[in-house]
C-alpha positions as a Python dict, from the first residue, in 0.01 Angstrom:
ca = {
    (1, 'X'): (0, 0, 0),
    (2, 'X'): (310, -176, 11),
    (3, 'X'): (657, -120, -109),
    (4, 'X'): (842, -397, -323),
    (5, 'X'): (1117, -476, -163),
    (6, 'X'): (1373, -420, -454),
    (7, 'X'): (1232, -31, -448),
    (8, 'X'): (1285, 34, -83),
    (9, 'X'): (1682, -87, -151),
    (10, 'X'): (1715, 184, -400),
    (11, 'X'): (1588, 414, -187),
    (12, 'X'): (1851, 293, 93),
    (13, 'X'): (2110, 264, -171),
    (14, 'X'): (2023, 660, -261),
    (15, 'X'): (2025, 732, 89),
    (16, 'X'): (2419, 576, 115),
    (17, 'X'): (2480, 767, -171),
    (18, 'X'): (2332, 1088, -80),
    (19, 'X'): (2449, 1081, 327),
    (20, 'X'): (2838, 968, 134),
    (21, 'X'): (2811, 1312, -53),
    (22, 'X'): (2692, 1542, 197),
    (23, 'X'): (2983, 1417, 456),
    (24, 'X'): (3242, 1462, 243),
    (25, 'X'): (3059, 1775, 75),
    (26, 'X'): (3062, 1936, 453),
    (27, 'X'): (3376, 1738, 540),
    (28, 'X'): (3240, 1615, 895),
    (29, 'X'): (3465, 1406, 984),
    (30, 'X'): (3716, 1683, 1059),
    (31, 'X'): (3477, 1941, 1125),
    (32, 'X'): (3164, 1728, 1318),
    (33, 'X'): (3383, 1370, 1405),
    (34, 'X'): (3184, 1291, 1684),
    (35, 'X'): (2813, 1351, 1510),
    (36, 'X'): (3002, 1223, 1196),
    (37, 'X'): (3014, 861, 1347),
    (38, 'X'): (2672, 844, 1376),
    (39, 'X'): (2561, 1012, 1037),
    (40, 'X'): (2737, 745, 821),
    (41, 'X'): (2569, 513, 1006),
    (42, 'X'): (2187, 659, 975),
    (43, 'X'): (2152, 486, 623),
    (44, 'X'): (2113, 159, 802),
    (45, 'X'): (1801, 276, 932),
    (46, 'X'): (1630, 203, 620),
    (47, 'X'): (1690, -153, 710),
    (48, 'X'): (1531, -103, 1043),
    (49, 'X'): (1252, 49, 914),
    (50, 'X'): (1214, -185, 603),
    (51, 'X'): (1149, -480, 808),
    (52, 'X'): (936, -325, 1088),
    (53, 'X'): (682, -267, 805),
    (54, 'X'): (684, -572, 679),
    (55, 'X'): (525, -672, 1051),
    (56, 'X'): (310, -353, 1055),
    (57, 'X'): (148, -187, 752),
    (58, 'X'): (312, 167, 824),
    (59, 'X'): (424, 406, 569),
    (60, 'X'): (823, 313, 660),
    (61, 'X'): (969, 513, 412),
    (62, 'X'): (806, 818, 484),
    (63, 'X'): (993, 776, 824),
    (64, 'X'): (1314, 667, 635),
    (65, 'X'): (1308, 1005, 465),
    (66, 'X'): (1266, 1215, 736),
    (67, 'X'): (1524, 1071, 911),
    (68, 'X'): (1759, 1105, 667),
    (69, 'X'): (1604, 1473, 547),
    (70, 'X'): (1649, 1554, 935),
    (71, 'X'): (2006, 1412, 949),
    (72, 'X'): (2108, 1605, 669),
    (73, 'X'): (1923, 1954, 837),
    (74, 'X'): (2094, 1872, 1178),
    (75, 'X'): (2437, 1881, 1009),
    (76, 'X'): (2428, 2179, 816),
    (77, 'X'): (2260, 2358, 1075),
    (78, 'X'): (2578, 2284, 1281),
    (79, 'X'): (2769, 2442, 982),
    (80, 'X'): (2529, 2693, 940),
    (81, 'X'): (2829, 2993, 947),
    (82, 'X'): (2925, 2785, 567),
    (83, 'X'): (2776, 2952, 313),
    (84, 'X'): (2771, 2681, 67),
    (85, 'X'): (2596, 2443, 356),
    (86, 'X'): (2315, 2694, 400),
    (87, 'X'): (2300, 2651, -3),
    (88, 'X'): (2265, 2280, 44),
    (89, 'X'): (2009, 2324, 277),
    (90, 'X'): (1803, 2518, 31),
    (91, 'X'): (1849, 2239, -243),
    (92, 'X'): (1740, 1971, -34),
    (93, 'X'): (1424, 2131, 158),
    (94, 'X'): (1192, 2158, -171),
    (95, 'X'): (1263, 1829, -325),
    (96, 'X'): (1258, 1631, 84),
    (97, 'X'): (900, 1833, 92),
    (98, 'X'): (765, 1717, -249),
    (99, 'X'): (916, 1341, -132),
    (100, 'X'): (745, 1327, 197),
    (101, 'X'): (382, 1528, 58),
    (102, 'X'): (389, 1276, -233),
    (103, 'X'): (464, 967, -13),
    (104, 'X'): (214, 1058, 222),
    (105, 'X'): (-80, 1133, -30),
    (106, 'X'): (-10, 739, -197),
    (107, 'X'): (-87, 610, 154),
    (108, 'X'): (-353, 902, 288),
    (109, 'X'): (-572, 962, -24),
    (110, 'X'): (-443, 720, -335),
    (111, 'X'): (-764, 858, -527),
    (112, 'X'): (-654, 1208, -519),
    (113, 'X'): (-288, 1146, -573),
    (114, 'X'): (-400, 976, -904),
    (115, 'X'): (-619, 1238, -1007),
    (116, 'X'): (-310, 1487, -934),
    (117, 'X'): (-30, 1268, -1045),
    (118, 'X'): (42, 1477, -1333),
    (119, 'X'): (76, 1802, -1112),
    (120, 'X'): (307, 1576, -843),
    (121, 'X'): (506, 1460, -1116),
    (122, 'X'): (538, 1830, -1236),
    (123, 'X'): (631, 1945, -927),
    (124, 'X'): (905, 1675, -859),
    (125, 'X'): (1071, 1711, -1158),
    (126, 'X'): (1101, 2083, -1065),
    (127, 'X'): (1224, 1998, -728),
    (128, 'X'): (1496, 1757, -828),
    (129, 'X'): (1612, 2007, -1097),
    (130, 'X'): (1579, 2310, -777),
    (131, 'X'): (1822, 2003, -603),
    (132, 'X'): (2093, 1967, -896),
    (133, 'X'): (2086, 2343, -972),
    (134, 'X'): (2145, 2448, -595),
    (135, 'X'): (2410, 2151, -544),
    (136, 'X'): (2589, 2294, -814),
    (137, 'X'): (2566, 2588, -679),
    (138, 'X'): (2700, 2478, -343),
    (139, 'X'): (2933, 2338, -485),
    (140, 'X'): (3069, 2637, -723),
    (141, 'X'): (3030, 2832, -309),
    (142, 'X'): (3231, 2576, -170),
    (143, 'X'): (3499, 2583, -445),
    (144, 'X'): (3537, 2978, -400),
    (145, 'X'): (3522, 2930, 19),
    (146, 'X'): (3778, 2667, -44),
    (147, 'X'): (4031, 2927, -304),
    (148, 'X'): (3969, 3221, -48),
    (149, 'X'): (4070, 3014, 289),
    (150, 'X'): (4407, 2903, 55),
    (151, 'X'): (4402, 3313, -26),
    (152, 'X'): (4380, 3353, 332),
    (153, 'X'): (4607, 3130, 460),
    (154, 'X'): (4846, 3218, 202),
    (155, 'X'): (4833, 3559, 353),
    (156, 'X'): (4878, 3433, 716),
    (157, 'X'): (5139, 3248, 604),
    (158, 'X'): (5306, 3551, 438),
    (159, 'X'): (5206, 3756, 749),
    (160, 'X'): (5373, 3494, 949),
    (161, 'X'): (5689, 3468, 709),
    (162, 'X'): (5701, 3896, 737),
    (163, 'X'): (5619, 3878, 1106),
    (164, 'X'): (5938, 3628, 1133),
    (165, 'X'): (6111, 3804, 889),
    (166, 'X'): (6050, 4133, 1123),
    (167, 'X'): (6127, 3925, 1475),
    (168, 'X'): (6440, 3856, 1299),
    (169, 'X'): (6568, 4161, 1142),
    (170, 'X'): (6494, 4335, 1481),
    (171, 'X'): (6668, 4086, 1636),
    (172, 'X'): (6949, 4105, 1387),
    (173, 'X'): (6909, 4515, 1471),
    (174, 'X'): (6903, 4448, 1801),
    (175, 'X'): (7204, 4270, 1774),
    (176, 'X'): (7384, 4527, 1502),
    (177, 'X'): (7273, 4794, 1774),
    (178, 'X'): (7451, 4638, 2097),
    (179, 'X'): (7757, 4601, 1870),
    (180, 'X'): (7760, 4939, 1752),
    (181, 'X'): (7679, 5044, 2095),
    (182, 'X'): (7999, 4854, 2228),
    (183, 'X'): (8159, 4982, 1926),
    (184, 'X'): (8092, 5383, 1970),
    (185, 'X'): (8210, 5301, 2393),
    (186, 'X'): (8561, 5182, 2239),
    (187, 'X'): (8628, 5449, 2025),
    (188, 'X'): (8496, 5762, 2278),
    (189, 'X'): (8774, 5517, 2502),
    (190, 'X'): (9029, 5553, 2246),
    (191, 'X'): (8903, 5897, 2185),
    (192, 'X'): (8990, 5923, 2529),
    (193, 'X'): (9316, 5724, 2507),
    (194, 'X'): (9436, 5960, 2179),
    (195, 'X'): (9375, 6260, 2358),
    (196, 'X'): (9568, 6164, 2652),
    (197, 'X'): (9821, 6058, 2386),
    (198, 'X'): (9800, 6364, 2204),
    (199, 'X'): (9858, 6583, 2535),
    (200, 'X'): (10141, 6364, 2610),
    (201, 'X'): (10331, 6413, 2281),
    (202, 'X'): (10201, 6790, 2327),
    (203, 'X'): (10424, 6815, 2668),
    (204, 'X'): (10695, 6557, 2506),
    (205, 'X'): (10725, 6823, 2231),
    (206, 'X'): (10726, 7108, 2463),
    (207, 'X'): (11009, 6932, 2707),
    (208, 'X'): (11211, 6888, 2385),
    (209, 'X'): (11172, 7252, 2273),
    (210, 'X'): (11296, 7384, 2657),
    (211, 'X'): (11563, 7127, 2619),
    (212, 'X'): (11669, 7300, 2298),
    (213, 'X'): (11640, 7597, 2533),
    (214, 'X'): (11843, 7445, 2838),
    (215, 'X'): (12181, 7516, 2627),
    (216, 'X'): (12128, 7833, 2476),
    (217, 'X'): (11959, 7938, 2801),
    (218, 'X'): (12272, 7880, 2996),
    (219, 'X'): (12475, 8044, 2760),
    (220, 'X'): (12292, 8337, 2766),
    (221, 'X'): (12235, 8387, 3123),
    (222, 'X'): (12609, 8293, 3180),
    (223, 'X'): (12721, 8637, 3013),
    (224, 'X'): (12528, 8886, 3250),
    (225, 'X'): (12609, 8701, 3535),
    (226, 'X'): (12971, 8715, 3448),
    (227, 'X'): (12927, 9065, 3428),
    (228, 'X'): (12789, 9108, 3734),
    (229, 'X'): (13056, 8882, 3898),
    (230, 'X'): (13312, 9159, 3709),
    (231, 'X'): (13135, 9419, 3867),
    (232, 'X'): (13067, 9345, 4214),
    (233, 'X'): (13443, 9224, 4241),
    (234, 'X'): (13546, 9568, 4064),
    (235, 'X'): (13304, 9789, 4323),
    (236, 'X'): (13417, 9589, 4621),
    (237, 'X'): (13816, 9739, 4547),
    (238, 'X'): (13657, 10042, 4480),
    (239, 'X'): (13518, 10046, 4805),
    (240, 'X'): (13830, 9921, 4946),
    (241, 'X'): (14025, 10243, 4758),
    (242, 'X'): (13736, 10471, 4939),
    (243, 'X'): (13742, 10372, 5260),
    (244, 'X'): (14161, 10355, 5222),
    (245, 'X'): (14116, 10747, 5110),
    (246, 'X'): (13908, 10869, 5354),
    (247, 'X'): (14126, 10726, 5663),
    (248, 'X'): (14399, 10926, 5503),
    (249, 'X'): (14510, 11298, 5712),
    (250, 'X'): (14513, 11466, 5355),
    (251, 'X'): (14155, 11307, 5183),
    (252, 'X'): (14162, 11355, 4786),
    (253, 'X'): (13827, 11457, 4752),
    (254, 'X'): (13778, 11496, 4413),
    (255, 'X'): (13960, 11139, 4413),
    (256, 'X'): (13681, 10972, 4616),
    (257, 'X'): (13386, 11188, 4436),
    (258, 'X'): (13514, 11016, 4076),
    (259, 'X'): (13519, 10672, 4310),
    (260, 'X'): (13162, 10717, 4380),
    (261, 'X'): (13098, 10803, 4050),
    (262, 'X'): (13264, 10471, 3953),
    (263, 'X'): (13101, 10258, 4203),
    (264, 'X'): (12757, 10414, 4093),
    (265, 'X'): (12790, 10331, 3755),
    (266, 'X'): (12912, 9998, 3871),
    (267, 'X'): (12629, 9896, 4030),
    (268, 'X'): (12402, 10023, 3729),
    (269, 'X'): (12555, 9801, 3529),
    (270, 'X'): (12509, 9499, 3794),
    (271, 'X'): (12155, 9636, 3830),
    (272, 'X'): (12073, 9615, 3432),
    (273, 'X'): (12264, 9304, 3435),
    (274, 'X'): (12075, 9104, 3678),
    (275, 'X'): (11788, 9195, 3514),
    (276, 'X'): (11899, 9085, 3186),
    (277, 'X'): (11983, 8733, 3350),
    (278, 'X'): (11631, 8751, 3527),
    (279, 'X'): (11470, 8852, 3196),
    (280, 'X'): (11621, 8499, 3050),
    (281, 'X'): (11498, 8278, 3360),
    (282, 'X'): (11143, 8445, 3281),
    (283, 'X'): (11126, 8382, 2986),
    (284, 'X'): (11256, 8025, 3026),
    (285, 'X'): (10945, 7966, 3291),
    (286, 'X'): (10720, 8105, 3055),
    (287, 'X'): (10819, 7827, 2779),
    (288, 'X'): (10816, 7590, 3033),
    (289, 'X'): (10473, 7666, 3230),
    (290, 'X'): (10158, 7558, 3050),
    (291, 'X'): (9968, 7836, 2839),
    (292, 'X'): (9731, 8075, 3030),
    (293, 'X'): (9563, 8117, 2708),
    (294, 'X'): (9531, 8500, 2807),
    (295, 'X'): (9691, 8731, 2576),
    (296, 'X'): (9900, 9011, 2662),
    (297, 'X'): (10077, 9299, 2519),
    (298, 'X'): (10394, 9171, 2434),
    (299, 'X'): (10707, 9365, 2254),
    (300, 'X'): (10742, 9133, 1963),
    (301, 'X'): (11089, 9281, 1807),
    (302, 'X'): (11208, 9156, 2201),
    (303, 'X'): (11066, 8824, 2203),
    (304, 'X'): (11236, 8709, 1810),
    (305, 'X'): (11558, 8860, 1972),
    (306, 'X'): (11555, 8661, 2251),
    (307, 'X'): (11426, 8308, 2148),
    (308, 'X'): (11661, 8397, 1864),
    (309, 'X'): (11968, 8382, 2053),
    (310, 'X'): (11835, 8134, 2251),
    (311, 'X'): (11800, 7879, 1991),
    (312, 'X'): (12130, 7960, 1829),
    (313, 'X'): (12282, 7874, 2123),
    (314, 'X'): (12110, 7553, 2163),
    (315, 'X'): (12266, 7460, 1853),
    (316, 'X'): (12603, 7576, 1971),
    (317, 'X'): (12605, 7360, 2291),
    (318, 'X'): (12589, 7073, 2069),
    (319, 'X'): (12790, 7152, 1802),
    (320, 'X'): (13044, 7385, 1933),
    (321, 'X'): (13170, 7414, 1523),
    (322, 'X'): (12872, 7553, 1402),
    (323, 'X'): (12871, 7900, 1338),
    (324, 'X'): (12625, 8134, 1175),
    (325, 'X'): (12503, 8441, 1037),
    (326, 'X'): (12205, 8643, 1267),
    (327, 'X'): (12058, 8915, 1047),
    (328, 'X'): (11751, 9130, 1206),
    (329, 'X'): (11568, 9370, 1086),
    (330, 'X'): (11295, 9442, 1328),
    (331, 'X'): (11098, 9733, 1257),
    (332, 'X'): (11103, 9955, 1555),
    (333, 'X'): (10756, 10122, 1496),
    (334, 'X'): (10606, 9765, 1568),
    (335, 'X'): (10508, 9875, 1975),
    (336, 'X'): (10360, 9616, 2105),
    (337, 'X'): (10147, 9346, 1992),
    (338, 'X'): (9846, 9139, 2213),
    (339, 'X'): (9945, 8759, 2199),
    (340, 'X'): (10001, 8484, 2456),
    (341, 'X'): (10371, 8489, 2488),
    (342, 'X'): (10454, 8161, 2573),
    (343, 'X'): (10292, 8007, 2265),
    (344, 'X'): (10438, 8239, 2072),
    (345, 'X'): (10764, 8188, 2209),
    (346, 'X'): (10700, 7821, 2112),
    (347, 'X'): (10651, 7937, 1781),
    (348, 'X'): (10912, 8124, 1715),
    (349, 'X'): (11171, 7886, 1921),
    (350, 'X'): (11049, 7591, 1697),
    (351, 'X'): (11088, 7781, 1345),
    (352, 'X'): (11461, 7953, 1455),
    (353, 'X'): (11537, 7585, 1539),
    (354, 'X'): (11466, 7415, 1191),
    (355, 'X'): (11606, 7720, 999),
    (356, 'X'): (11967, 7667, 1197),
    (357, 'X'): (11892, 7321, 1152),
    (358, 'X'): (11812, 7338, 788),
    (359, 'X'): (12148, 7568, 731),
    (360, 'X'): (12359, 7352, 948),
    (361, 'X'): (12290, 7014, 703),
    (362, 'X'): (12361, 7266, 404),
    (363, 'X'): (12737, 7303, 608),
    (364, 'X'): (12767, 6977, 557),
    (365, 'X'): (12670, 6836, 269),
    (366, 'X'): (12849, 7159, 122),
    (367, 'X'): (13202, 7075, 315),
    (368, 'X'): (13417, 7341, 489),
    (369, 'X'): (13589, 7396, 137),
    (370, 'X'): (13307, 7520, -9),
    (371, 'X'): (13294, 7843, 149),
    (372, 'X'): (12899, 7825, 232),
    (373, 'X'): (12835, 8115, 502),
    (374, 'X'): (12485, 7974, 724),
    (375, 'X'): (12283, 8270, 722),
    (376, 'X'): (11981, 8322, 898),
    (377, 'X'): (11741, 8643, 857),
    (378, 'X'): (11466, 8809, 1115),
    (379, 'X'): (11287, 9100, 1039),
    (380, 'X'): (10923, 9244, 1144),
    (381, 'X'): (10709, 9497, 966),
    (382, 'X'): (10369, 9647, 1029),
    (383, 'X'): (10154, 9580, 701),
    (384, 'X'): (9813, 9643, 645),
    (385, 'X'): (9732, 9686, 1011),
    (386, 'X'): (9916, 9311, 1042),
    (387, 'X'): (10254, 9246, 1250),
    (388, 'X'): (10445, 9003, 975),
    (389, 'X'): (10756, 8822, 1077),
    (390, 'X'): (10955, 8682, 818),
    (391, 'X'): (11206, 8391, 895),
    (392, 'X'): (11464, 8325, 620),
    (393, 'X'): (11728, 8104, 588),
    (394, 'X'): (11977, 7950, 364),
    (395, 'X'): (11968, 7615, 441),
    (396, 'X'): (11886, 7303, 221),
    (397, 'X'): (11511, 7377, 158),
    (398, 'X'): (11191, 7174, 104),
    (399, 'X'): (11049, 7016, -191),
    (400, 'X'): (10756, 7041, -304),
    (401, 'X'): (10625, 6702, -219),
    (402, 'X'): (10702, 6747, 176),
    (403, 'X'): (10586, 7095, 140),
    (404, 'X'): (10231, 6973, 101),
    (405, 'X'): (10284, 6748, 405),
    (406, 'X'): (10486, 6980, 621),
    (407, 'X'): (10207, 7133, 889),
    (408, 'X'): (10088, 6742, 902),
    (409, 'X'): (10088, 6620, 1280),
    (410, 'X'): (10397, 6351, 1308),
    (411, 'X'): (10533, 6437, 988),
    (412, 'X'): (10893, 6519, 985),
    (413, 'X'): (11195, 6519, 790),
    (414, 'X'): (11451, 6481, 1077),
    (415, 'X'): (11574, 6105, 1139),
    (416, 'X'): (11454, 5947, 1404),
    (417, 'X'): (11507, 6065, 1762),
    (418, 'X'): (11561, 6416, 1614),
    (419, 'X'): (11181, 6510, 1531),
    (420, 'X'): (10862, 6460, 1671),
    (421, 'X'): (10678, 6614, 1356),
    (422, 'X'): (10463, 6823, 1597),
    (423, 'X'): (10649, 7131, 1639),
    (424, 'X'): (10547, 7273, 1306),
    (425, 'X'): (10211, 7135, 1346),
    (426, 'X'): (10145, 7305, 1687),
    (427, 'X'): (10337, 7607, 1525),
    (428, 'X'): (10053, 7619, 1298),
    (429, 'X'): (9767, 7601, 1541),
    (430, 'X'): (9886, 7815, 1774),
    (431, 'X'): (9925, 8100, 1459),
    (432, 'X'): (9622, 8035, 1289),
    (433, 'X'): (9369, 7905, 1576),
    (434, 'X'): (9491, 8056, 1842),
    (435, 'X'): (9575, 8374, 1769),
    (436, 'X'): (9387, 8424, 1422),
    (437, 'X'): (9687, 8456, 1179),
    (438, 'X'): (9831, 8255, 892),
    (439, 'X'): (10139, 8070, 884),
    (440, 'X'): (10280, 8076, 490),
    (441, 'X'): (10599, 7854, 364),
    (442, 'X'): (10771, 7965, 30),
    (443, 'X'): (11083, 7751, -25),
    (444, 'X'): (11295, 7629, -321),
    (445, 'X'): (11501, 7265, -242),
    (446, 'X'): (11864, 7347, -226),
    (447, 'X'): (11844, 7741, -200),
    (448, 'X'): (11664, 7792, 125),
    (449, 'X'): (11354, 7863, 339),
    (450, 'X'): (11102, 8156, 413),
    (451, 'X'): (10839, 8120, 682),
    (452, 'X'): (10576, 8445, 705),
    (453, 'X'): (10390, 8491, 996),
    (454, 'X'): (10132, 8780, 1057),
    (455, 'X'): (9898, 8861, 1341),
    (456, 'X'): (9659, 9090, 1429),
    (457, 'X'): (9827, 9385, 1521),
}
């Protein structure tokens, strides 16, 4: 039997239509482009086809729909990982069988077919509704594939926003790292650089303290050796008497025993002398020399004495007016006391020195009319197992304000060129750090000064 010819154009028309969808349903032109060229091209076979049977009495559509059923299998089979292809399959396989069976029962058996027509009518209706329920469905799949791959690449692309975000802050860390790197190098170099400061202005201060000593120290050592000069020049006529005596016929003896005697205690008196002018240069190269750091047993009433006196006369050598008042009251029970001398020396040089300082600017701002008598007092005590010195003075005194600033490295209340501001300070550590005391200040502005130091006895 033939086809009219206005029925086999619907069916090619369908077949545009249908071959349309399922491209753009499966998108093949991006996914399959190069099958895609020739599978919106395979409606055209109906054409073909068409007019071959017109020349030979086949069944041409039955070959029109396999080739377009078989187009349609061949693509989503090449999609086959799609979920919603596989679906597409499904809808298309039941209603393509029930098109081909039917087709090829008109031409085979047309009795039968009409006897059945009912049940092949049935059964297509079922398979086109199979076809539009299972599109739907496909295309319900392919709307959720579609949402999840924008889920998905919304996630890479927030992956790849974090993963630049990350490249970026540890390059930014990275970066923050090399410059705190470079950062932590320059200040252990001016770590460095301070300390090497620091120990400068440590030996500036301690050259300024032994120049405070170079006066009083010459002073000081100036009286035993004019002594000993007094001495010598008195044993050497003594001698001279002697030696006159005993060429004489008629020797005085008892003349040249009590010249003996004389010369003796002559040369005791050069003897404790000399020592007394070697005691000073000790002591001076003990200020001068950097600290051992060992302690020794050290007679504490002798060391105020002498740094005492020595700072005094500091003063003196450059103010030859300035007079003042040494009071001392040094406990004589004290015995001796384990310290490092030479850093106690500093301390000791370094508070005599303000407190004659202190009295001196009293003088004068007081005037010489005023009667003002500097006064400075020394005294030592044992108390509570604890040698305490206590340094007094007279002078102007400190307020409260500086008070609170006074053991402060570089602070000082001397104009400039007169103070470092670290001889307190250093006072201060060598007490309390290095030698495990306390260093107190009790003073009232304009009636004088009390330092109180106490070590471990």
């Amino acid at each position: 039997m033939r086809w009219l010819n206005e029925e086999a154009y619907i069916v090619i028309f369908v077949a545009f239509v249908v071959v349309r969808y399922v491209r753009r349903f499966l998108e093949t032109a991006s996914r399959l482009p190069g099958w895609d060229k020739i599978l919106k091209q395979v409606w055209l076979s109906g054409f073909i086809l068409m007019g071959l049977g017109q020349v030979f009495p086949q069944p041409w559509l039955i070959w029109f729909y396999m080739i377009i059923f078989s187009s349609i299998a061949f693509t989503v089979w090449q999609l086959y990982s799609f979920r919603y292809a596989r679906t597409l399959l499904l809808a298309v396989i039941p209603y393509a069988l029930a098109i081909c069976i039917r087709d090829l029962l008109i031409h085979l058996t047309p009795d039968f077919y009409k006897d059945s027509q009912d049940y092949f009518n049935a059964a297509n209706t079922f398979a086109f509704i199979w076809l539009i329920t299972f599109v739907i469905i496909a295309a319900n799949q392919k709307k959720t594939a579609k949402k999840d791959q924008l889920e998905r690449e919304r996630e890479a692309e927030q992956r790849r926003i974090i993963e630049n975000k990350k490249n970026e802050l540890e390059y930014l860390v990275s970066e923050r790292t090399a410059e705190l790197t470079r950062q932590k190098e320059e200040l252990e170099q001016a770590l460095v650089d301070l300390k090497l400061t620091q120990n400068q202005l440590i030996q500036s201060e301690k050259m300024a303290s032994l120049g405070e000593l170079t006066a009083g120290i010459a002073h000081e050592i100036q009286n035993p050796l004019n002594f000993v000069n007094n001495f010598s020049e008195v044993s050497v006529e003594l001698i001279d008497e002697l030696t006159d005596e005993q060429t004489k016929d008629d020797r005085d003896f008892n003349l040249e025993t009590e010249l003996l005697t004389d010369l003796k205690q002559n040369l005791q008196k050069i003897i404790h002398h000399g020592g007394r002018a070697s005691s000073i240069v000790k002591g001076m190269l003990q200020h001068s020399r950097t600290s051992t750091g060992q302690r020794e047993a050290t007679d504490l009433n002798a060391l105020c004495d002498e740094y005492l006196r020595l700072a005094y006369h500091g003063l003196r050598a450059k103010d030859k007016t300035f007079n003042a008042q040494m009071n001392t009251n040094f406990d004589a029970s004290m015995g001796l006391v384990s310290m490092i001398p030479q850093d106690m020396g500093r301390v000791f040089l370094n508070l005599f020195t303000n407190a004659f300082y202190a009295v001196q600017q009293r003088q004068k701002q007081s005037g010489a009319s005023s009667g003002f008598q500097p006064t400075l007092t020394v005294s030592t005590r044992c108390n509570n197992g604890q040698a305490e010195i206590t340094v007094s003075d007279n002078g102007t005194g400190i307020s409260e304000a500086v008070q609170q600033k006074i053991f402060q490295p570089f602070f000082t209340t001397k104009p400039t060129g007169e103070g470092t501001g670290l001889g307190l300070s250093m006072a201060y550590d060598i007490v309390t750090k290095g030698h495990g005391g306390t260093l107190v200040l009790q003073s009232q502005e304009g009636k004088g000064t009390t330092f109180i130091v106490t070590l471990p006895a």
